[in-house]
N, C-alpha and C positions, 0 to 999 in steps of 0.2 A: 413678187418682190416684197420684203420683207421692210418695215422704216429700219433695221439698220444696214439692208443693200446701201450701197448706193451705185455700183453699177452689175448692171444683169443681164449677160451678152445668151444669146441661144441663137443656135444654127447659122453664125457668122459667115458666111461664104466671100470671096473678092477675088476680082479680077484683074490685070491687068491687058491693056491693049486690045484691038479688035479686029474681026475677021479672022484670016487663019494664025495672024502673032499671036492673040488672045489666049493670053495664060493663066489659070486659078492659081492666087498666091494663098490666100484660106482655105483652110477646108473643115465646117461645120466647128467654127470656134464656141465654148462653150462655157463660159465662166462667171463667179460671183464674185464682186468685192465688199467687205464689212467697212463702215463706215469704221474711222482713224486705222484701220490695219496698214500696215508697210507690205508690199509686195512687190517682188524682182519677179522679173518676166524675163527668162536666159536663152539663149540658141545662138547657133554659128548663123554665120551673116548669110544675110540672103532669106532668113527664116521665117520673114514678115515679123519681128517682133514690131518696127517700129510702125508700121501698116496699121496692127493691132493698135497701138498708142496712136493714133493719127486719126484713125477710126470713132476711138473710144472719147477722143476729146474737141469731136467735130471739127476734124481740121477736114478729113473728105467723108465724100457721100457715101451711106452704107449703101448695097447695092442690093444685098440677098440677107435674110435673118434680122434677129431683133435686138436695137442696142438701148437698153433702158439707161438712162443714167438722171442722176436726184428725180428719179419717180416718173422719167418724162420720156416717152421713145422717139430716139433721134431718126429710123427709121420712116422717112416720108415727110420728118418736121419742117415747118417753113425758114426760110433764111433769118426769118425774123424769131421766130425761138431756138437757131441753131446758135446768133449771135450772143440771146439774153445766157444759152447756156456755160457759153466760153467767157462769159463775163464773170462763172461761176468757178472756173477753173486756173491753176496756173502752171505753167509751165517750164518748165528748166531744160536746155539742151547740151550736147558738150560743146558746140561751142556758145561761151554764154551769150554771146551777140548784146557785150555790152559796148553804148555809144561813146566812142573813145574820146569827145569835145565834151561830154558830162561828165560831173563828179560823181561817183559814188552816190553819195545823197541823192544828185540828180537823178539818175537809173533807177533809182530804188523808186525814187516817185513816177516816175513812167508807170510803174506796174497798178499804179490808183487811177490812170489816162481813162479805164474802161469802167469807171465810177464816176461818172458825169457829176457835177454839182460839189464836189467836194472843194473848199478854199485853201487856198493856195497857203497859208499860214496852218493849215490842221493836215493837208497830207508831206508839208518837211516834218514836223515833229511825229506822226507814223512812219515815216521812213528813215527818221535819227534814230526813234525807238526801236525799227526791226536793225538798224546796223547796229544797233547795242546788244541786242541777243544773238546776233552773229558775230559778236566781239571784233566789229570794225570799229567801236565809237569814237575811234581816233584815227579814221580812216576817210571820214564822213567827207572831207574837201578834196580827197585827191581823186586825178585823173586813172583810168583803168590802164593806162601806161606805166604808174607809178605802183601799180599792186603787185601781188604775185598772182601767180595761177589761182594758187588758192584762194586766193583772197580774193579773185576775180569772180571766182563759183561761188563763193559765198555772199559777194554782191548780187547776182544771180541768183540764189538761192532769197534772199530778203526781198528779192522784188517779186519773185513769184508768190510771195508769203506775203505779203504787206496788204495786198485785199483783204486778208483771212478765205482763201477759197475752200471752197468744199473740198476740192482733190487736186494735187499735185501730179501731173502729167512729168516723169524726166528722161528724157534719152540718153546715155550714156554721160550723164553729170562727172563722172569721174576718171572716164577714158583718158584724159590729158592731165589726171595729177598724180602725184608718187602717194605712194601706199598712206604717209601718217596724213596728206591732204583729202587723201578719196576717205578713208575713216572719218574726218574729222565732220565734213560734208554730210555724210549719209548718216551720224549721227547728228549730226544739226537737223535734216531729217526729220528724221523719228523722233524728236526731244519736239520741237516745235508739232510735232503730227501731234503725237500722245498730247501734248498741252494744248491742243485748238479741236483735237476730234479731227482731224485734215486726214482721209484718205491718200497714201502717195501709190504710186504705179509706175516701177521702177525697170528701166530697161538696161542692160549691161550684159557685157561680156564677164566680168572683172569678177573674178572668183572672191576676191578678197574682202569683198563685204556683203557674203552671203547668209553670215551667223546674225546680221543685223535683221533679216527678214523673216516674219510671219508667216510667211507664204512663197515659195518658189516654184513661179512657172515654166516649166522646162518646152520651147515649141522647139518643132525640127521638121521641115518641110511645108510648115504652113500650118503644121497640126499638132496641136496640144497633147507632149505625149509623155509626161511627168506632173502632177501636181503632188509638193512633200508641203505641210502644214509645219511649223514646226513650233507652234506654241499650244 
């Protein structure tokens, strides 16, 4: 693993269910990520893409093979450096599972809750500042009832970003927006990636913002069976 990996999967295998249900959804996943690159990871459903993301950002246990990530193998790690690792990351889903009684503002500071210590007067002005580069700054008081979709993922999107994490874990971020919302998103993205160094790891069906990625991971039955670079 190189300093600019930051995540270095070899020999991935998973499972799910046990005794005779017991079914391998991986099989012998094998990949690198360069620190800031944009990468979509594509397949029809069912294909473990999100397995893979879920994996990769310690949300479950690796079971079989090696999952390095910022230099450190999650493979065997204790709950307690599984935690410090997630503190490192953020996350975006399609749905953004913004809290509907907080403002905007509010959500956005949630995403600093895993940065103990930080005062309450220094993470509203980080979280003013990241809705102003996702062009809410006029957005900052209202209710996630009061937005649009878009505007919702983009709320979304700043609260993921407002730690500055290493890498951006998203599950289908764009699944629920029309075409100029899903663009608009996955270049917020990549604009804040390339200007922080942020690693994203991008999961989607959504053919339509494929020209935006570095890297296209094609899986299809568990198994990684396309990698196209395209920078």
């Amino acid at each position: 693993m190189t300093d600019d990996d930051i995540i270095k999967v070899a020999g991935l295998n998973h499972w799910f269910g046990g005794g005779d249900v017991r079914k391998q959804a991986l099989f012998d996943i094998n990949l690198t990520l360069k620190r800031g690159s944009f990468t979509v990871l594509m397949g029809p459903s069912g294909s473990g893409k999100t397995t893979v993301l879920t994996l990769i950002g310690c949300l479950r246990a690796v079971q079989d093979g090696s999952v390095q990530l910022l230099e450190q193998e999650i493979n065997g790690a204790s709950e307690a450096d599984l935690v410090a690792l997630r503190r490192r990351l953020g996350f975006i889903f399609q749905a953004h599972n913004l809290h509907e009684s907080l403002t905007a503002l509010q959500n956005v500071m949630m995403g600093l809750q895993v940065h103990p210590g930080i005062p309450n007067a220094l993470a509203q002005k980080a979280a003013g500042h990241m809705l102003g580069l996702v062009g809410l700054s006029d957005r900052v008081n209202y209710l996630p009832g009061n937005l649009s979709g878009g505007q919702k993922q983009r709320v979304a999107v700043a609260r993921a970003l407002v730690g500055t994490p290493a890498m951006v874990l998203a599950d289908e971020p764009t699944a629920a927006l029309d075409k100029d919302s899903a663009a608009e998103v996955v270049d917020l993205l990549k604009r804040m990636g390339q200007a922080r160094g942020t690693t994203t790891l991008l999961v989607t069906h959504d053919p339509r913002i494929l020209d935006r990625a570095d890297r296209i991971l094609t899986l299809e039955d568990g198994q990684i069976v396309k990698i196209e670079d395209r920078n």
